[in-house]
C-alpha positions in Angstrom: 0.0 0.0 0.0 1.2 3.5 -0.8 -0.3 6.9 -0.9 -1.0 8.0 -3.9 -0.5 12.0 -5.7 -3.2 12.8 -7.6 -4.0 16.3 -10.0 -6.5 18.1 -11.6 -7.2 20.3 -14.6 -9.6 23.2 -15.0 -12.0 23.3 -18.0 -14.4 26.0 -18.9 -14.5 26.9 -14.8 -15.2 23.6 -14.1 -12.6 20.7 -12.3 -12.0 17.8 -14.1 -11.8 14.5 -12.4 -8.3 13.7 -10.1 -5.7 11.6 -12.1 -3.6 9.3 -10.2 -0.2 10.4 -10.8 2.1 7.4 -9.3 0.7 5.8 -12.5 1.9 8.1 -14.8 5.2 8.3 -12.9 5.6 4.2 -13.2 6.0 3.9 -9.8 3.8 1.7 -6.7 5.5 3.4 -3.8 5.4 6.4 -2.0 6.2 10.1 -3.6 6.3 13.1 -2.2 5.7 16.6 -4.0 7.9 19.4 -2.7 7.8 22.3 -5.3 6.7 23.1 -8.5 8.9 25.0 -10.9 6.9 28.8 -11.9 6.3 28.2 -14.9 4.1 24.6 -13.7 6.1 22.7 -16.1 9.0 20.6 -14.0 7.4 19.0 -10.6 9.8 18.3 -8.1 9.3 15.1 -5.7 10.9 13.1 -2.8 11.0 9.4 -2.3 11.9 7.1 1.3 11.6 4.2 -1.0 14.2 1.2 0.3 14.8 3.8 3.2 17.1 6.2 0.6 15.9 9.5 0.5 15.7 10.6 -3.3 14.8 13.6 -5.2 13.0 13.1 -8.5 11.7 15.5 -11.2 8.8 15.3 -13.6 7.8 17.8 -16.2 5.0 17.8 -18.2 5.2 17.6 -22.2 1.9 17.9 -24.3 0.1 18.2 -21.5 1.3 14.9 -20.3 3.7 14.5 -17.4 6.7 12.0 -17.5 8.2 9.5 -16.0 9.9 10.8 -12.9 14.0 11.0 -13.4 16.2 10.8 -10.3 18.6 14.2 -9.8 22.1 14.0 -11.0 24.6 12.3 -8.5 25.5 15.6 -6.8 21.9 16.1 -5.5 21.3 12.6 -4.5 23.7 10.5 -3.0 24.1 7.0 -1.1 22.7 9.6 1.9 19.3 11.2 3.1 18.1 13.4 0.4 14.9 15.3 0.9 12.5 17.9 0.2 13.7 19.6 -2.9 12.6 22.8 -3.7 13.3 25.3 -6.7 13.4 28.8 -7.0 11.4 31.2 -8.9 13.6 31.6 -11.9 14.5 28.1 -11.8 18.0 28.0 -11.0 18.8 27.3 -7.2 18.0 24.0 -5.7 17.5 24.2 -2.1 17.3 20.8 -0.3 17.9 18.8 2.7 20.5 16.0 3.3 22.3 14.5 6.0 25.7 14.1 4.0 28.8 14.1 5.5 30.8 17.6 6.2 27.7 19.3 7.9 26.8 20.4 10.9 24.9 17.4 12.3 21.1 15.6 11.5 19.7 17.0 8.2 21.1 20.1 6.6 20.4 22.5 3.9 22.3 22.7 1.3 21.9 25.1 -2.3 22.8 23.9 -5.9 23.0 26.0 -8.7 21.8 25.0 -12.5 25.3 25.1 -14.6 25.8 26.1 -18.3 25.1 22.5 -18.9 21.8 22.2 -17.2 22.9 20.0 -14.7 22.7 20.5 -10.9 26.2 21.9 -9.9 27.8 20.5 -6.7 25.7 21.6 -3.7 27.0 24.1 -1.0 26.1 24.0 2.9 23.9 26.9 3.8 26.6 27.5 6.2 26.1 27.4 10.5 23.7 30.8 10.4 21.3 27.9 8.9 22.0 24.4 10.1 22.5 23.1 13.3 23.8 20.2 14.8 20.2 18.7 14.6 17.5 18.6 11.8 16.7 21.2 9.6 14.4 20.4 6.8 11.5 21.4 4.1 13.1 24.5 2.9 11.1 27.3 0.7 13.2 30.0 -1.1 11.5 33.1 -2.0 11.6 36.5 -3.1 14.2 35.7 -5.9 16.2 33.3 -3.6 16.7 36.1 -1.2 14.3 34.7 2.0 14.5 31.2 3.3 11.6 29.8 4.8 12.3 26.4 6.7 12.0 23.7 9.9 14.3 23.6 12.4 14.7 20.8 15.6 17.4 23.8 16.5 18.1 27.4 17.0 15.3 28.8 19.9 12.4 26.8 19.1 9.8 26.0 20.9 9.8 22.5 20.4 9.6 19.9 17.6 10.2 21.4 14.1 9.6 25.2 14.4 9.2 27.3 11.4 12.2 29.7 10.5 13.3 32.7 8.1 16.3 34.4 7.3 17.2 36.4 4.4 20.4 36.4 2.5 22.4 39.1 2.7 24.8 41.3 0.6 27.8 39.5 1.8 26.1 36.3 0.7 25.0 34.7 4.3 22.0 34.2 6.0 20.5 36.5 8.3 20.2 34.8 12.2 16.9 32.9 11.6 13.6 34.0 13.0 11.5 31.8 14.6 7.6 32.5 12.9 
């Protein structure tokens, strides 16, 4: 048994039936969506499948979407890989991963589209961001200059609290404040 994503379409104001989408993607286990690119064409999804956290992309051609395609090898590695997201202009991949060389537990980490169109090696969003527990399900906005995401750490109030912090001109994050 797996939980299913499912999607609509809008025709002449009215919604058409849902449409399960694990068929279209050619998968029977459990996917997760985590952003949609702006323009509503690349969907961005996680998998715990076989206890490896994946991140997966779909875009729709012809109105149809695709078979989901696993992220190059510097996204997604023999480590916990979660909770993609993608900026507005499509260009910055924010995610979460619990890779060695961090700070402890899941941390964020940004990749940049190269010339290629491939995911360029990720960078650590550095110790303003992660902590030495679990940070996770980040949301970049205003042109990749606020950062929306949980935290276990920082001052919270317990659990995963919700945090912001906006990049500044010398290209770190603001300290995070707790929503």
């Amino acid at each position: 048994y797996y939980d299913a994503i499912y999607y609509t379409t809008k025709t002449n104001g009215k919604w058409n039936g849902p449409v399960n989408m694990n068929e279209i993607f050619r998968v029977d286990w459990d996917l997760f969506p985590t952003s949609i690119s702006n323009d509503g064409k690349t969907l961005y999804l996680y998998s715990s499948a076989d206890y490896d956290g994946i991140i997966y992309t779909s875009s729709i051609e012809n109105g149809i979407w695709t078979p989901i395609v696993k992220l190059n090898e510097n996204i997604n590695t023999k480590y916990w890989e979660t909770h993609g997201y993608i900026s507005d202009d499509g260009t910055t991949l924010v995610f979460a991963s619990d890779r060695p060389g961090g700070f402890g537990g899941l941390d964020l980490y940004i990749s940049r589209l190269d010339a290629e169109g491939e995911w360029g090696a990720p960078v650590n969003a550095g110790p303003e961001i992660n902590t030495p527990v679990n940070e996770d399900r980040p949301f970049l906005i205003d042109n990749g200059k606020k950062l929306y995401f949980a935290s276990q750490g920082h001052y919270n109030l317990g659990g995963y609290d919700i945090f912001m912090s906006q990049l500044q001109s010398n290209g770190l994050w603001s300290n995070p404040e707790n929503l």
